[in-house]
Structures are given as C-alpha cells and as structure tokens.
C-alpha positions as CSV (number, residue, x, y, z in Angstrom):
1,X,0.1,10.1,-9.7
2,X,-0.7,12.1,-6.3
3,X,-2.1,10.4,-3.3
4,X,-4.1,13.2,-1.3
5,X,-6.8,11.2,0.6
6,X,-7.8,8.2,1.7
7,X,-10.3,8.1,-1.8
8,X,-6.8,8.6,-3.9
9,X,-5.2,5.5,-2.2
10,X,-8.5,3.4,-2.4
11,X,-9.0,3.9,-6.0
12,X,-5.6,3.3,-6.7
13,X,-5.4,-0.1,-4.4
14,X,-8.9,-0.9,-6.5
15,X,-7.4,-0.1,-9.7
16,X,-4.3,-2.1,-9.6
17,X,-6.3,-4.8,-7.9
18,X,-8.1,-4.9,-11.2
19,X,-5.8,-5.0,-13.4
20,X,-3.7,-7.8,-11.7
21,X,-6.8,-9.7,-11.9
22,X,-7.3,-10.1,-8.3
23,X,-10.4,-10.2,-6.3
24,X,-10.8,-8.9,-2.8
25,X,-10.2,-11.8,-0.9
26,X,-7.3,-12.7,-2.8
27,X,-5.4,-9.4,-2.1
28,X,-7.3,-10.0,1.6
29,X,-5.2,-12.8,2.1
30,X,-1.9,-11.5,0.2
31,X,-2.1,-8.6,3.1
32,X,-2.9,-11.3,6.2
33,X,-6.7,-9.0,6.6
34,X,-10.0,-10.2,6.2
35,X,-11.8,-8.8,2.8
36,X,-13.9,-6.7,4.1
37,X,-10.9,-4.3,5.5
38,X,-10.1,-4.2,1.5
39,X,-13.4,-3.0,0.3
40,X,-13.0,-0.7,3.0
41,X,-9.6,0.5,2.3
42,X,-11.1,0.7,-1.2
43,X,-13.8,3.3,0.0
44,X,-11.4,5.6,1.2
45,X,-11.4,4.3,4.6
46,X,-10.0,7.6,6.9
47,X,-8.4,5.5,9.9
48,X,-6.7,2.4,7.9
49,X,-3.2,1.9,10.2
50,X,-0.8,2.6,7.8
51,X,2.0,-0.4,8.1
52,X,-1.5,-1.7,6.4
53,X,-1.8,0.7,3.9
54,X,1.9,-0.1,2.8
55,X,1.6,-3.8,2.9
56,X,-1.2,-3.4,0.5
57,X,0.8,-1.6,-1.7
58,X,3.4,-3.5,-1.5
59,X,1.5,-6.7,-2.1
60,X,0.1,-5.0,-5.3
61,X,3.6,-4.0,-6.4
62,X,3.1,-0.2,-6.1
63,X,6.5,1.8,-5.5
64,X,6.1,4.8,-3.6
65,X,8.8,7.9,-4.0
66,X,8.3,11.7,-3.7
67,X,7.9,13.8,-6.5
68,X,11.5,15.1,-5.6
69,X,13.0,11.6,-5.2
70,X,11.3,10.8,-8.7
71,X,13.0,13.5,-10.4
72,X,16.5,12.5,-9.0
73,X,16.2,8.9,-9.3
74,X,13.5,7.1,-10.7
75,X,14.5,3.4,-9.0
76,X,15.5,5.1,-5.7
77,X,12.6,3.1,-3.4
78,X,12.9,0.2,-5.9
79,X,13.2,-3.2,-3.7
80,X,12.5,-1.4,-0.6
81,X,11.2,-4.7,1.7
82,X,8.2,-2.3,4.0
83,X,7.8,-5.3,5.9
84,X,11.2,-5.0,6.9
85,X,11.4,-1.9,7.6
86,X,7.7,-1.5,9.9
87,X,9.6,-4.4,12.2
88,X,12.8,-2.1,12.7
89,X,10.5,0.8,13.4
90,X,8.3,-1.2,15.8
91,X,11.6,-3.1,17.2
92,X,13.1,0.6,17.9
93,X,9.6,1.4,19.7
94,X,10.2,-0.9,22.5
C-alpha cells in the first residue's frame, strides 16, 4: 500500500485499529496520547510530529519498507524497535 498524505496514513491507522478490535482510547493509551490526537491523526491530521506517527504504527503492528526495500527483502524492517531508534536520534541531537 502507498502512503501519500496525511488522509493515507489516517485511514490506514483507522483501518488496522478496526480490525484489531481497538477503540480510540485504547490505541490512545498504547501510544502514551490522549484520544482525541487519534481521531485526529485519523482525519488526516497535516502537522502530527512524526516519532508520533511511528509509534502509532508501531503500536498497531504496521512494518514500514520502501517499495525498493520490499522487492529485495521482504523482512528487511521486520523487528525494527522505532522507539529505540527516535531516542538515538534525539540523543545524537543534543
């Protein structure tokens, strides 16, 4: 699937949701947000900080790789920890 715009991402956070049979506040509090930020994120909302955007994913299991990356090797983001990896950016900021 191709993620273009803020809409792509919130329909896809909203249809995984779904299907994992989570509500809003339940994912809210997965992520560490408040719900509302969800059903925003949900809307396609433009400015949502992206170590956000990731966590959400991550929360909802979603892998992300490029199409080039998915052609080579399926698995290669597979058990990538974002968390992890937003600290050592944020760690190398400083």
């Amino acid at each position: 699937m191709r993620l273009r715009t803020p809409i792509d991402f919130g329909a896809l956070v909203r249809d995984r949701r779904s299907k994992l049979g989570l509500s809003q506040a339940a994912l809210a509090r997965r992520v560490g947000v408040g719900r509302q930020w969800i059903v925003e994120l949900e809307k396609g909302k433009p400015r949502a900080p992206l170590a956000l955007v990731l966590r959400t994913l991550n929360a909802l299991g979603v892998v992300l790789a490029s199409e080039e990356g998915s052609r080579r090797s399926p698995g290669i983001l597979k058990g990538l920890d974002i968390d992890r990896l937003l600290e050592n950016l944020q760690r190398k900021k400083t």
